[in-house]
LUMPATOR-262223 format. One record per residue (C-alpha): residue number from 1; x, y, z. Coordinates in Angstrom, 3 decimals, always signed. Layout:
<tordo NUM, <X, Y, Z>> ...
// end
This chain:
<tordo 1, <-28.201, +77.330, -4.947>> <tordo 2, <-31.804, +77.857, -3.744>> <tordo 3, <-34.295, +74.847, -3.887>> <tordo 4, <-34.880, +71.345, -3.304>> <tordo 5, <-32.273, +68.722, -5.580>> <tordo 6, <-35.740, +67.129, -6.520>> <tordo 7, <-36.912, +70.130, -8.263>> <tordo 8, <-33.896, +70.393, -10.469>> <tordo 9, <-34.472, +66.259, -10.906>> <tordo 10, <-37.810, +66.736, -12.739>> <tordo 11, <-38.365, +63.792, -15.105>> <tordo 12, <-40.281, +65.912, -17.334>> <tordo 13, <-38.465, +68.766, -17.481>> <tordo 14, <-35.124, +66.339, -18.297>> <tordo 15, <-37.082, +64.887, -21.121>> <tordo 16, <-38.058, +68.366, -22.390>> <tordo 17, <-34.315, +69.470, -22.092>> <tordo 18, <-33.258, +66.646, -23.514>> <tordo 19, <-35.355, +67.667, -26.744>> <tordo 20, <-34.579, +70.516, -26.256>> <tordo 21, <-30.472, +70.080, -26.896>> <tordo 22, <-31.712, +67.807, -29.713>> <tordo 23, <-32.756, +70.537, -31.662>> <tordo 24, <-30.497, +72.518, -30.872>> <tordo 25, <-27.401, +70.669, -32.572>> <tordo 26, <-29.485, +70.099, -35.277>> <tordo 27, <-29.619, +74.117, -35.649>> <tordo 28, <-26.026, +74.537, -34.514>> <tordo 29, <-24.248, +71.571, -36.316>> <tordo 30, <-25.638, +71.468, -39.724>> <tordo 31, <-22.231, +72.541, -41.312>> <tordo 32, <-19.587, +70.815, -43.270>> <tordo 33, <-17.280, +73.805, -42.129>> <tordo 34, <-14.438, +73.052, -39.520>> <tordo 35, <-15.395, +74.233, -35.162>> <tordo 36, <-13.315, +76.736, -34.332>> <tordo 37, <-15.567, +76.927, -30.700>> <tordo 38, <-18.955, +75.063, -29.854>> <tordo 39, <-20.700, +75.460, -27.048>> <tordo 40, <-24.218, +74.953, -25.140>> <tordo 41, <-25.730, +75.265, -21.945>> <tordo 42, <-29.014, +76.099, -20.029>> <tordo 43, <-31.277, +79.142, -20.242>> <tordo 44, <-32.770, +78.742, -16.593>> <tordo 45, <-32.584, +76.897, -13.808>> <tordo 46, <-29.860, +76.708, -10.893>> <tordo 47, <-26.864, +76.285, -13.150>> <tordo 48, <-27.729, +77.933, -16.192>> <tordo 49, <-25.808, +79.792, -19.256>> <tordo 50, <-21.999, +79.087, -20.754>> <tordo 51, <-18.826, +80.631, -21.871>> <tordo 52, <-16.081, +79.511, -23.705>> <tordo 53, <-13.109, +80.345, -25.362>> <tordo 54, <-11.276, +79.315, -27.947>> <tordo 55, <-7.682, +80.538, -30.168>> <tordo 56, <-8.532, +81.915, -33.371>> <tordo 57, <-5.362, +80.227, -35.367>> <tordo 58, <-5.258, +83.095, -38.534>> <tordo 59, <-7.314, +86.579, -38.703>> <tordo 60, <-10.262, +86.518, -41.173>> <tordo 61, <-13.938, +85.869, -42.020>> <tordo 62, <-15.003, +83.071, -39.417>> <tordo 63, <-18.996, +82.098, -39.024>> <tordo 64, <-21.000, +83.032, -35.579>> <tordo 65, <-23.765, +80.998, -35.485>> <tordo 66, <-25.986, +81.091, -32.589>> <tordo 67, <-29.719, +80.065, -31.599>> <tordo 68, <-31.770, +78.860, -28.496>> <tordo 69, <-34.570, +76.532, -28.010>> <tordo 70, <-37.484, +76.410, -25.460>> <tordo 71, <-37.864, +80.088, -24.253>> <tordo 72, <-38.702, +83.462, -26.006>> <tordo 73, <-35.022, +84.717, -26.700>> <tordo 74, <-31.404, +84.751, -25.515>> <tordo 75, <-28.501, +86.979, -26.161>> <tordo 76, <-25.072, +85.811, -27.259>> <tordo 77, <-21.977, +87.783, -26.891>> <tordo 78, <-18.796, +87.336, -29.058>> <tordo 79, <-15.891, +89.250, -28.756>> <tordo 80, <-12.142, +89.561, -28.841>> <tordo 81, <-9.936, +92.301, -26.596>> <tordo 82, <-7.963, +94.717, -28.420>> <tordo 83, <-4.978, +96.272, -26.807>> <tordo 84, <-6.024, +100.083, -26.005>> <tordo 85, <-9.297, +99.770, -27.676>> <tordo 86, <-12.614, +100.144, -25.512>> <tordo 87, <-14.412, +96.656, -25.602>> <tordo 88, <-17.141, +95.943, -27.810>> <tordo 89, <-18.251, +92.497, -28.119>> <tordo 90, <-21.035, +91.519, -30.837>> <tordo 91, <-24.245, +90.600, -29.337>> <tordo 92, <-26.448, +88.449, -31.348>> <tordo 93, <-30.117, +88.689, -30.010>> <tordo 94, <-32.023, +85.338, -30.633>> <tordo 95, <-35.747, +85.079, -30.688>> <tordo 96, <-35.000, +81.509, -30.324>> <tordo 97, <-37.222, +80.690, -33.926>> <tordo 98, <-34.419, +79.328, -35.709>> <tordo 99, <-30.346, +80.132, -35.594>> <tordo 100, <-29.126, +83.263, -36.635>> <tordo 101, <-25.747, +83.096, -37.989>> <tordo 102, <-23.257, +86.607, -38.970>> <tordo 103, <-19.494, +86.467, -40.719>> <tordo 104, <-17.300, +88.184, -38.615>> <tordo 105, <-13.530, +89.599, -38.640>> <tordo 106, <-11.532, +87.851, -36.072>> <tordo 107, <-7.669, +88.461, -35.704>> <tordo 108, <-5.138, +86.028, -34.450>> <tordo 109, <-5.455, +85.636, -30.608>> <tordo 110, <-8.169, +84.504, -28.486>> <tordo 111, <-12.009, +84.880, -29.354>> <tordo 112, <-15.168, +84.127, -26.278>> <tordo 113, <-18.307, +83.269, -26.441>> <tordo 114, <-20.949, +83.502, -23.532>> <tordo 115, <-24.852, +83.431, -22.680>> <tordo 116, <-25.638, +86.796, -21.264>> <tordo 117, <-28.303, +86.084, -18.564>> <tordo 118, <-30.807, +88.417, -17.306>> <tordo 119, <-29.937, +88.441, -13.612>> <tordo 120, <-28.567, +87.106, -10.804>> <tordo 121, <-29.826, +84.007, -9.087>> <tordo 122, <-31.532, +80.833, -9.922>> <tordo 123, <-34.926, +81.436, -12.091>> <tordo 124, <-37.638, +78.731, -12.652>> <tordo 125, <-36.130, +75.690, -14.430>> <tordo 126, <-38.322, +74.932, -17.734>> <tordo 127, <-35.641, +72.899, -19.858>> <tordo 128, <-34.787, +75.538, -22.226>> <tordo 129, <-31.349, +75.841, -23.949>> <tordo 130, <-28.684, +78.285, -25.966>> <tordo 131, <-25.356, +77.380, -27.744>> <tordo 132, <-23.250, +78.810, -30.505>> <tordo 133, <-20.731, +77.761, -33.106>> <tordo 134, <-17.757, +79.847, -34.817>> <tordo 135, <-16.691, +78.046, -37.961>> <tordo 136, <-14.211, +78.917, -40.467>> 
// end
């Protein structure tokens, strides 16, 4: 990591991350449906982005839902590996306006979700966040 701890401690940029996740479960958790995975993390900044996995207990229609707050977009990837198949994951490309949510076929096994960031390194920290949610 690259920088002083006291940039990464700005007050203001905390409080405008801190909104920032705010909205963001309000975009991401306004379901009744059951979690099968739900996760968040930074845009920017030294430790930024997420991925998580989760078991998908039955094959079927599940929910992706997926949105960002505080930058100008964000891509999510979702995917499952299939035995002898070339990998393909589903990218959903936010514009970070709102959530944008897709049904998708899942089978039984294991299903991941992560941030795809656009390069290497630490980038300027501004507060700005990403998550998704897979329902059922």
């Amino acid at each position: 990591m690259t920088g002083s701890p006291e940039v990464y401690a700005d007050p203001g940029i905390l409080e405008r991350e801190a909104r920032n996740y705010a909205e963001l479960d309000r975009l991401l958790q306004a379901t009744p449906d059951a979690v099968l995975l739900f996760e968040e993390g930074p845009l920017d900044g030294p430790v930024r982005g997420f991925g998580a996995t989760a078991e998908v207990p039955a094959g079927g229609n599940y929910t992706v839902t997926a949105a960002c707050v505080g930058a100008s977009g964000a891509v999510v990837a979702i995917g499952q590996e299939q035995p002898g198949a070339p990998f393909q994951p589903l990218k959903l490309e936010l514009d970070c306006a709102g959530a944008a949510s897709r049904v998708v076929a899942l089978r039984q096994g294991y299903v991941f979700a992560h941030l795809e960031l656009p390069g290497q390194g630490d980038t300027p920290w501004t507060g700005a966040v990403g998550g998704v949610r897979i329902t059922y």
